[in-house]
C-alpha positions as a Markdown table, in Angstrom:
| # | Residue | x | y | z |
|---|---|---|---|---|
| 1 | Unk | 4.4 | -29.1 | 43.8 |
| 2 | Unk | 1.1 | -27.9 | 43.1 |
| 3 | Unk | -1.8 | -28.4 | 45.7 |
| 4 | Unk | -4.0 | -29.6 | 43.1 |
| 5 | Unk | -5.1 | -32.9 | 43.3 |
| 6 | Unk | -3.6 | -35.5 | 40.6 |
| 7 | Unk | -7.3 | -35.9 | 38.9 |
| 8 | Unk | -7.2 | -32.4 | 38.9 |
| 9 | Unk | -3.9 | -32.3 | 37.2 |
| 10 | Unk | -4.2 | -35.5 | 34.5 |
| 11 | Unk | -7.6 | -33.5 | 33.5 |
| 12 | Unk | -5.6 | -30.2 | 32.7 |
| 13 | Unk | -2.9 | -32.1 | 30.7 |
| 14 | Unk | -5.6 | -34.2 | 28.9 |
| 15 | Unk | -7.0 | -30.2 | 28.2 |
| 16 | Unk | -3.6 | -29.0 | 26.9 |
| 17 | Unk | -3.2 | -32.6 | 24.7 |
| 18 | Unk | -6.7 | -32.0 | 23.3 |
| 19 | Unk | -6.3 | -28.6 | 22.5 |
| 20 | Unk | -3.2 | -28.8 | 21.1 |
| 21 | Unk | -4.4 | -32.0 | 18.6 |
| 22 | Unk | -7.3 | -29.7 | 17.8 |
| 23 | Unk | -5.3 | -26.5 | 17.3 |
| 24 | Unk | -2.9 | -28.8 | 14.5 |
| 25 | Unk | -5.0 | -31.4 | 13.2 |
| 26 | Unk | -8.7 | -30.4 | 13.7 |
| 27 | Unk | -10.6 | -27.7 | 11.3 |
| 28 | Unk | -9.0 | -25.0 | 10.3 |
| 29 | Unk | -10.3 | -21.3 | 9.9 |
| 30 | Unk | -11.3 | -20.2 | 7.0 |
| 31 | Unk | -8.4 | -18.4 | 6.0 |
| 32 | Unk | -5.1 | -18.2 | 7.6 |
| 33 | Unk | -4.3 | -14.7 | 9.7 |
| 34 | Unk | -1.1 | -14.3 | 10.1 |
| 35 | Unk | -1.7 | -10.9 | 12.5 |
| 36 | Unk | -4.1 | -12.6 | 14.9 |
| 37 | Unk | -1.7 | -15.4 | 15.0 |
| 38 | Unk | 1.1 | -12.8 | 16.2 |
| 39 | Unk | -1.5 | -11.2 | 18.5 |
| 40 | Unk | -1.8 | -14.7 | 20.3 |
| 41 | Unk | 2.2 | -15.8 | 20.2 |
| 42 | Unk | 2.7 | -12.4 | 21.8 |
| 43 | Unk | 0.3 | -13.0 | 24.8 |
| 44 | Unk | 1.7 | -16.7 | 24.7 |
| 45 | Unk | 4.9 | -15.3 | 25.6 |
| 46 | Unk | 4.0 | -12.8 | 28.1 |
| 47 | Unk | 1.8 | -15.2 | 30.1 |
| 48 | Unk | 4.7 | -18.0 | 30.0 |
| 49 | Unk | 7.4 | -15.3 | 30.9 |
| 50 | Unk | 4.9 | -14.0 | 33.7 |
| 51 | Unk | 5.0 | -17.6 | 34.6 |
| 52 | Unk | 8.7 | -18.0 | 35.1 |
| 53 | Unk | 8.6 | -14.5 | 36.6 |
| 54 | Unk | 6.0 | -16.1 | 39.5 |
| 55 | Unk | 7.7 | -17.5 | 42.9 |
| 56 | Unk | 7.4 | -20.5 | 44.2 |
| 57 | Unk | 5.1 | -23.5 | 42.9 |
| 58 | Unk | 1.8 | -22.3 | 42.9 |
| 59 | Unk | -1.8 | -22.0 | 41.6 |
| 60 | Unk | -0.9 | -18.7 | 40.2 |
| 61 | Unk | 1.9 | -20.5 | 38.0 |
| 62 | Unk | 0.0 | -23.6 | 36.9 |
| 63 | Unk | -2.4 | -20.9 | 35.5 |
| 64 | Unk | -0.3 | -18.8 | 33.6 |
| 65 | Unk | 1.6 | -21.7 | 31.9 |
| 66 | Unk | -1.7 | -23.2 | 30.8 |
| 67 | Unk | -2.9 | -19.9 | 29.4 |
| 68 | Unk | 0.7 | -19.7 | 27.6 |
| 69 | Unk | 0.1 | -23.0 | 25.9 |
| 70 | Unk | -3.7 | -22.2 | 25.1 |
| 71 | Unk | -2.5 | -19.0 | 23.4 |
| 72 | Unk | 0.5 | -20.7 | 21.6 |
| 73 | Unk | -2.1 | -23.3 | 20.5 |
| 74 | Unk | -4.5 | -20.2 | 19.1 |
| 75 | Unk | -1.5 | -18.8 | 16.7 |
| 76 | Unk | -0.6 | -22.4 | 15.2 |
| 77 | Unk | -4.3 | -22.6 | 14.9 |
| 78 | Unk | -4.9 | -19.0 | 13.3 |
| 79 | Unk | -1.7 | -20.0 | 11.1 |
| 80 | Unk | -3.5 | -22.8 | 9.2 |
| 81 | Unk | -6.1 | -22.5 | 6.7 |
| 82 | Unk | -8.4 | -24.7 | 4.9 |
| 83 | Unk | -6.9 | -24.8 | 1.3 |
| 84 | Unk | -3.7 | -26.6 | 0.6 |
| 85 | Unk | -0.6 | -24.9 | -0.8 |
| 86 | Unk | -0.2 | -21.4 | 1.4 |
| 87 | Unk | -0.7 | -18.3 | -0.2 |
| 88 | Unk | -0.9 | -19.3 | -3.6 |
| 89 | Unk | -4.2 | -21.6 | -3.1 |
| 90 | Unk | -6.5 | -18.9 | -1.7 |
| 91 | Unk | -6.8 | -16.8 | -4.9 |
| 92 | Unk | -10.4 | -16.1 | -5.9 |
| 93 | Unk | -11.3 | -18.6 | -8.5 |
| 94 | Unk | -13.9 | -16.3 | -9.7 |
| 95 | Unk | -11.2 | -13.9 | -11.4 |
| 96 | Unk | -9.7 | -14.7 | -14.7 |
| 97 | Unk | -5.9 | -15.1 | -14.7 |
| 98 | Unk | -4.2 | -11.7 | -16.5 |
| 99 | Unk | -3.5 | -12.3 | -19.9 |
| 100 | Unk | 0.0 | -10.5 | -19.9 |
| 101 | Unk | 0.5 | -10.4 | -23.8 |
| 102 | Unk | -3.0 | -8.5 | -24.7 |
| 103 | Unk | -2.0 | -6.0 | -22.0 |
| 104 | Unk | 1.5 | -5.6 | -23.7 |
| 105 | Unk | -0.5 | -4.8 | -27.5 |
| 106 | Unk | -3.1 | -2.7 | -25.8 |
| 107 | Unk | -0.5 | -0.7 | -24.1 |
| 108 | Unk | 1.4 | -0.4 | -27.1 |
| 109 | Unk | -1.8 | 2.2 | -28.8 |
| 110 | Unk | -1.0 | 4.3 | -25.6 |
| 111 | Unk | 2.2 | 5.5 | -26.6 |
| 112 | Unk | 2.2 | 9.3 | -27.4 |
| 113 | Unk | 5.7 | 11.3 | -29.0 |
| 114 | Unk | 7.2 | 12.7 | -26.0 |
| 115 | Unk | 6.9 | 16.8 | -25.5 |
| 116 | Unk | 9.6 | 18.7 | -23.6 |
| 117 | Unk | 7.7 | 20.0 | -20.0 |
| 118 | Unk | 9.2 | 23.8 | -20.4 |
């Protein structure tokens, strides 16, 4: 048991609810980043395993398993973005698509008759 008091305790879980509602329904970033999302999972799991790794039922625990959650919370946040449909969705819609076809005939007045190198 912790020696905080149980106001102390309701407000930290109504911290880690909030956060995590915010982290996977609130605003996303402005584009999803998937290493600064792996930079926080990382320290999610090396706060929670430093957690386990703590004796006893202390302070010191309580503190690193909220830091975990925080920091898991930061990835699923980092992993969203603000345009539907993933990768796909975030092309610039200032650049014309690639017309594949007028590549293929301009490429075709490129061709040269082949010359043996020695």
């Amino acid at each position: 048991m912790t020696a905080l008091p149980l106001v102390a305790e309701a407000g930290i879980a109504a911290l880690l609810v909030l956060s995590m509602r915010r982290a996977f329904f609130g605003p996303a970033p402005p584009r999803a980043d998937s290493v600064a999302a792996a930079a926080w999972m990382l320290s999610a799991v090396v706060l929670l395993g430093t957690a386990l790794a703590v004796p006893g039922e202390g302070f010191w625990r309580l503190a690193l398993t909220v830091g975990g959650v925080e920091a898991a919370c930061a990835a699923g946040w980092w992993l969203r973005s603000h345009e539907e449909g993933g990768e796909e969705a975030r092309e610039d819609p200032g650049v014309l698509p690639t017309d594949w076809d007028e590549f293929d005939r301009l490429r075709g007045g490129w061709k040269r008759p082949r010359e043996p190198v020695a």
